[in-house]
C-alpha positions, 0 to 999 in steps of 0.5 A: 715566132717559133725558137730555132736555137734554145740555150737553157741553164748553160754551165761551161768548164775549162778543166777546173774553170766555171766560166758560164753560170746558167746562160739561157737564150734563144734565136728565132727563125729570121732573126739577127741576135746580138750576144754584147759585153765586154771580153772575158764575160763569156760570149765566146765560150756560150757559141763555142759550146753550143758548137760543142767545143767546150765541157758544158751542163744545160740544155742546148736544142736547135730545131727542137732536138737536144745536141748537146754531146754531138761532135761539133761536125755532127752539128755543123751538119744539123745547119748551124755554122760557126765563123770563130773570131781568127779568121780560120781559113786554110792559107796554103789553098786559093779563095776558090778552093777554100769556098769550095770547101765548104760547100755541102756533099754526098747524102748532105746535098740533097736539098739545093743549096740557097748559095753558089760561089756566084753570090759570094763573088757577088757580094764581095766583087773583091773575092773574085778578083782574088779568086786564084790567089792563096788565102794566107796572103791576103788582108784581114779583111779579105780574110775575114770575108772568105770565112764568112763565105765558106761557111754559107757553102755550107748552107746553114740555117743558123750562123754564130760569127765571132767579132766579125768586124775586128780590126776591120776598116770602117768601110768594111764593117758597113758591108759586113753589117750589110751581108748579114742583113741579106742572111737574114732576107735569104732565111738565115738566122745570126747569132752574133757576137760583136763589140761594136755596139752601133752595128749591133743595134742597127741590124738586131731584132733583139740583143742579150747582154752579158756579165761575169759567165750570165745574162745580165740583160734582154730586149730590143735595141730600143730597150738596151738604148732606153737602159742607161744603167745595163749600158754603162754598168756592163757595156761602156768603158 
């Protein structure tokens, strides 16, 4: 399976601050990857860098081309996505507007897009029926459900979302867990950071474990379930 995204020897700085040590990672084409630990480790920090929003040393590629030093515009327009974990939607404009946002133009719309505002209405029924109504009244969850819309506008081949089920009821957390295995049947890579290990474990193909700025563990689901030592020593409260 071939690597869409390859993290290697990733250092990140804020000013003085030395906050990753030498991350390495990879997503592959089709593949969900769940980035799991505690806050403070880091997890953030490694997809705002490969976003191109942090100081970094390393090397990052996506498609086998280096894309370390391009505006995080430039690398939006390469195909990877990025839903950040405050919901950063646009509140004075209605659902629509925002979802039309995203979508993909000019010389960057050459190919057909594999998503229209039809599958987002689709998907989430509840953004429809809130189709004309500002974003910046809406629920969180609502919220949280535009934003990972109007990044798919935008076609990408590889999405990183951000806690995407914080602060989520548990009936939203199943059909978020939901749509991002139907990125994955569409052609979608994930890259996902997440807190809640169930649903981790349940749509991942592999997860990656991290401690203090590094990776203290890779594998399977099987394996991290195997692993009590990883879970309890990095994982659990």
């Amino acid at each position: 399976m071939s690597a869409l995204l390859e993290v290697k020897d990733l250092h990140a700085f804020y000013g003085k601050s030395h906050v990753l040590h030498g991350v390495n990672l990879r997503v592959n084409e089709n593949e969900i990857v769940s980035l799991l630990g505690r806050n403070g480790v880091g997890r953030s920090t490694t997809v705002k860098s490969i976003m191109g929003q942090v100081q970094t040393q390393g090397a990052i590629h996506f498609k086998s081309q280096q894309i370390n030093g391009f505006k995080a515009f430039q690398i939006a327009h390469k195909g990877i996505g990025y839903v950040p974990e405050n919901r950063d939607i646009f509140p004075t404009l209605t659902v629509e507007q925002n979802l039309l946002l995203g979508q993909k133009s000019g010389k960057l719309a050459h190919t057909p897009a594999r998503w229209c505002i039809d599958d987002m209405y689709q998907m989430f029924p509840r953004l429809k029926e809130r189709r004309n109504t500002m974003a910046g009244v809406m629920s969180g969850g609502e919220q949280q459900m535009l934003t990972l819309c109007r990044t798919l506008m935008g076609d990408p081949d590889l999405i990183m979302i951000d806690e995407p089920t914080e602060g989520l009821a548990p009936m939203i957390v199943k059909l978020v867990a939901e749509y991002l295995e139907e990125l994955r049947r569409r052609g979608i890579s994930v890259l996902l950071v997440e807190q809640k290990l169930a649903i981790a474990l349940q749509i991942s193909q592999r997860v990656y474990v991290m401690g203090h700025g590094s990776i203290v563990f890779e594998g399977t689901p099987e394996d991290l379930m195997a692993n009590d030592k990883i879970r309890q020593e990095w994982l659990e409260v």
